[in-house]
N, C-alpha and C positions, 0 to 999 in steps of 0.2 A: 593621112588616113590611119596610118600604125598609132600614132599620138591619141587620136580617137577612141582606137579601139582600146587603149590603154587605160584613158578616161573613164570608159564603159564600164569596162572591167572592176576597176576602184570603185565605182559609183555602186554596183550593183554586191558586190564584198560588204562595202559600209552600209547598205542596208541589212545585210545576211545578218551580220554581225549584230545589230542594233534591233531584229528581233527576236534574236536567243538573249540578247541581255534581259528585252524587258518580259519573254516568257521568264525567266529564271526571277524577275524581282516579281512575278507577279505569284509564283508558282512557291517562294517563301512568303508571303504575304497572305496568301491562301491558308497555306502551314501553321501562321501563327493567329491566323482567327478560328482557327479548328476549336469549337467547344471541348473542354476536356469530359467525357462522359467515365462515370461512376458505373461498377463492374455492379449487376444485381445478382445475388447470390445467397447461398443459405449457408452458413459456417458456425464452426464455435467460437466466442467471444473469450477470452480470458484475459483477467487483471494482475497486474503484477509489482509488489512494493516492497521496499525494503526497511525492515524496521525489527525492534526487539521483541525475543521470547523471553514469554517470563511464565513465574510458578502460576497459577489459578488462585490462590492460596497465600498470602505472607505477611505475617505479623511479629512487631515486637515489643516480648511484653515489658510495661512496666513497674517500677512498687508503687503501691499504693499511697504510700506514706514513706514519714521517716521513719529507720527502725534499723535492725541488724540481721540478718539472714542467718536461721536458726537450723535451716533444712533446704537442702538443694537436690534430689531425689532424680536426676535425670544426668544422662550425658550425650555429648555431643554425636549426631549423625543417628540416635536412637528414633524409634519411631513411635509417638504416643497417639494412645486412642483419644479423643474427645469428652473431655473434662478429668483429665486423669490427672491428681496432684502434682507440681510440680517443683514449687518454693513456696516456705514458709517465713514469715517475717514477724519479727517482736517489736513489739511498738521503743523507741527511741527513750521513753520515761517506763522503761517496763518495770521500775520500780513502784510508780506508783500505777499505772495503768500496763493491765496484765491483757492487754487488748493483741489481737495476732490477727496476720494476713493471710487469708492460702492464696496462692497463684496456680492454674488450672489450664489447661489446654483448651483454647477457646473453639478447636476442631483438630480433625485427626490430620499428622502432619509428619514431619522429622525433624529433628533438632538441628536447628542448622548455625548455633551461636548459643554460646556459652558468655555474657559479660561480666557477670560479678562469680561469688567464690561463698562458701560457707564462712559465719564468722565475721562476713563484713558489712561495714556500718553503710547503710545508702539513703538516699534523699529520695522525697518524693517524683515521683518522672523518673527516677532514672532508668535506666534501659537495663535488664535482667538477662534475659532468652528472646532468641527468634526460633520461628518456628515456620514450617513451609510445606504446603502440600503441593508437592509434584507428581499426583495419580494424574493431575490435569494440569495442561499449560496453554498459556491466551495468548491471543496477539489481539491487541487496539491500535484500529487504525484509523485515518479520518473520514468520513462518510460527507463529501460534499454533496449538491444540488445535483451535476451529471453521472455520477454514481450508481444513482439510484435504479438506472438503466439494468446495471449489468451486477451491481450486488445485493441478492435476496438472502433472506435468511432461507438456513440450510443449505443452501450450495455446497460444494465443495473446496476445501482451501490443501495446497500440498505445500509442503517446505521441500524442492528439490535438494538442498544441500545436508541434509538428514533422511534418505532414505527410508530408515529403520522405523519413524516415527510415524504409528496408520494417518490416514487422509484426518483430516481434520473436517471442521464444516464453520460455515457463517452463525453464531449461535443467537445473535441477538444486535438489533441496528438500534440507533438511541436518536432519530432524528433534531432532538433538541438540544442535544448534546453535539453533534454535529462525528459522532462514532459509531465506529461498528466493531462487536466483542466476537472471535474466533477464537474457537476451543479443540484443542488437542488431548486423544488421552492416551498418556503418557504410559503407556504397557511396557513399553522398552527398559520404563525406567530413565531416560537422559536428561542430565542436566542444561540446562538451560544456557546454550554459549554465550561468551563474554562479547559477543559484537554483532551488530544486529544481520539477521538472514531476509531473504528471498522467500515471499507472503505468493504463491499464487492461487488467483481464486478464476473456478471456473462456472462462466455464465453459461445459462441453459441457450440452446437454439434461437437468435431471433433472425428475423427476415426483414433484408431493407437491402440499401446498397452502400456496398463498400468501398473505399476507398483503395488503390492497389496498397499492398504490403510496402511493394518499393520504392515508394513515395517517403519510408518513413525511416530512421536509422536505426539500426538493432539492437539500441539500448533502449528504443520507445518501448513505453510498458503497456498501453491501451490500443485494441484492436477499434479503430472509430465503425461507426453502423450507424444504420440513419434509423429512427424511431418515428414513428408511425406520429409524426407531430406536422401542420398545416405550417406554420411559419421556420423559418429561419433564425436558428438562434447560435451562439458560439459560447461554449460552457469551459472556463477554464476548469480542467482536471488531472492535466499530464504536465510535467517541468520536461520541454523539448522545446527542439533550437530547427526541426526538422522541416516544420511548415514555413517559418520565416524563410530560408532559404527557397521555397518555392513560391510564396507568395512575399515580395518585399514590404508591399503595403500593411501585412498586416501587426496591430500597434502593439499587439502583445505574445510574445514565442513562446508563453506558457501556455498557450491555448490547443485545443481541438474543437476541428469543425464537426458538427450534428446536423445535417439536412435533411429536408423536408424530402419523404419519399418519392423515387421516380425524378428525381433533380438530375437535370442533363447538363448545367453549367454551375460552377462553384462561385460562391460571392461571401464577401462577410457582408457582418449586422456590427455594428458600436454599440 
């Protein structure tokens, strides 16, 4: 009888036991077919790239001909108005051909390069002066296919790592050129750093659903929104490693997902 009830006992344990395993395998299993649902919300969208400032402005002139530089009327760092004299040239046979150059300020600018000297003999093409307007300074960047989204003209563009420098704006997209020209004006007066900065542009209001923030690593530059579009589509626009990590299958970690509004399950497109 003791033997029995010992059996009992065991019998009725190894059941216990063996239906908390299979609630617990059922209960992750559940867990992992949980659709992942997309947060719907209204936010600001802003873009963000890194790449070079430069002058609005910059040319360098050349002579016209061969000859010898008669007159050199300017110096270095001066600031000329537009079309104001700047070197003059004698033609190379100015013995028999009494012919001369003027060289002119093609716009108003600063001197920013001195290459040749009074006196000296130069070849046709060769490089004289540069010249450079810094009242305005541009940033080109590239304006791909999902872009389009979040960068309009006029927007606003800031250089965080220059303070001083007012808001900029989106001045002009080039879709066939596959660019977009942002323009700065330059009040402060700064020179343009020697290594490129931190471009952000800020998208007006749109409405879709978002993807959470923490999904993404905080070097990602592009907030993703879903655009009021019927199909499924996947726009490479971002260089990130963020999504492959959550989705293994997907064939390219340069991408960001753009779905269709009101999407309760995420899937790629090829």
């Amino acid at each position: 009888m003791k033997y029995l009830l010992l059996i009992c006992f065991f019998f009725l344990w190894t059941c216990r036991q063996s239906e908390q395993v299979d609630a617990h395998f059922h209960s992750d299993s559940a867990l992992s077919n949980t659709p992942v649902t997309l947060q719907h919300l209204r936010q600001d969208i802003s873009y963000t790239t890194r790449t070079w400032l430069e002058p609005f402005k910059f040319a360098t002139l050349k002579s016209p001909a061969n000859g010898k530089i008669i007159s050199l009327i300017v110096n270095p760092g001066e600031t000329v108005q537009k079309g104001r004299l700047l070197a003059t040239i004698w033609s190379e046979d100015r013995y028999k051909n009494y012919q001369t150059w003027e060289i002119r300020a093609p716009f108003e600018g600063k001197i920013t390069g001195l290459l040749a000297q009074v006196n000296q003999m130069v070849t046709q093409q060769q490089p004289l002066l540069q010249i450079t307007d810094t009242r305005l300074l541009k940033v080109d960047i590239p304006y791909e296919r999902a872009r389009h989204y979040f960068i309009k003209e006029n927007l606003a563009a800031h250089i965080p790592e220059l303070p001083a420098l007012p808001t900029g704006q989106v001045y002009q997209i080039y879709p066939s050129r596959k660019r977009a020209l942002i323009i700065f004006e330059n009040k402060p007066d700064i020179a343009p750093p020697e290594s490129p900065v931190n471009i952000r542009i800020d998208a007006p209001h749109i409405e879709g659903a978002y993807l959470p923030l923490s999904y993404f690593a905080s070097g990602d530059s592009i907030r993703i929104f879903i655009p009021p579009h019927d199909t499924l589509t996947v726009y490479k626009c971002a260089e990130s490693d963020s999504l492959a990590l959550i989705y293994p299958n997907l064939t390219r970690p340069d991408s960001v997902f753009i779905l269709p509004l009101h999407t309760s399950r995420m899937s790629t497109k090829p």
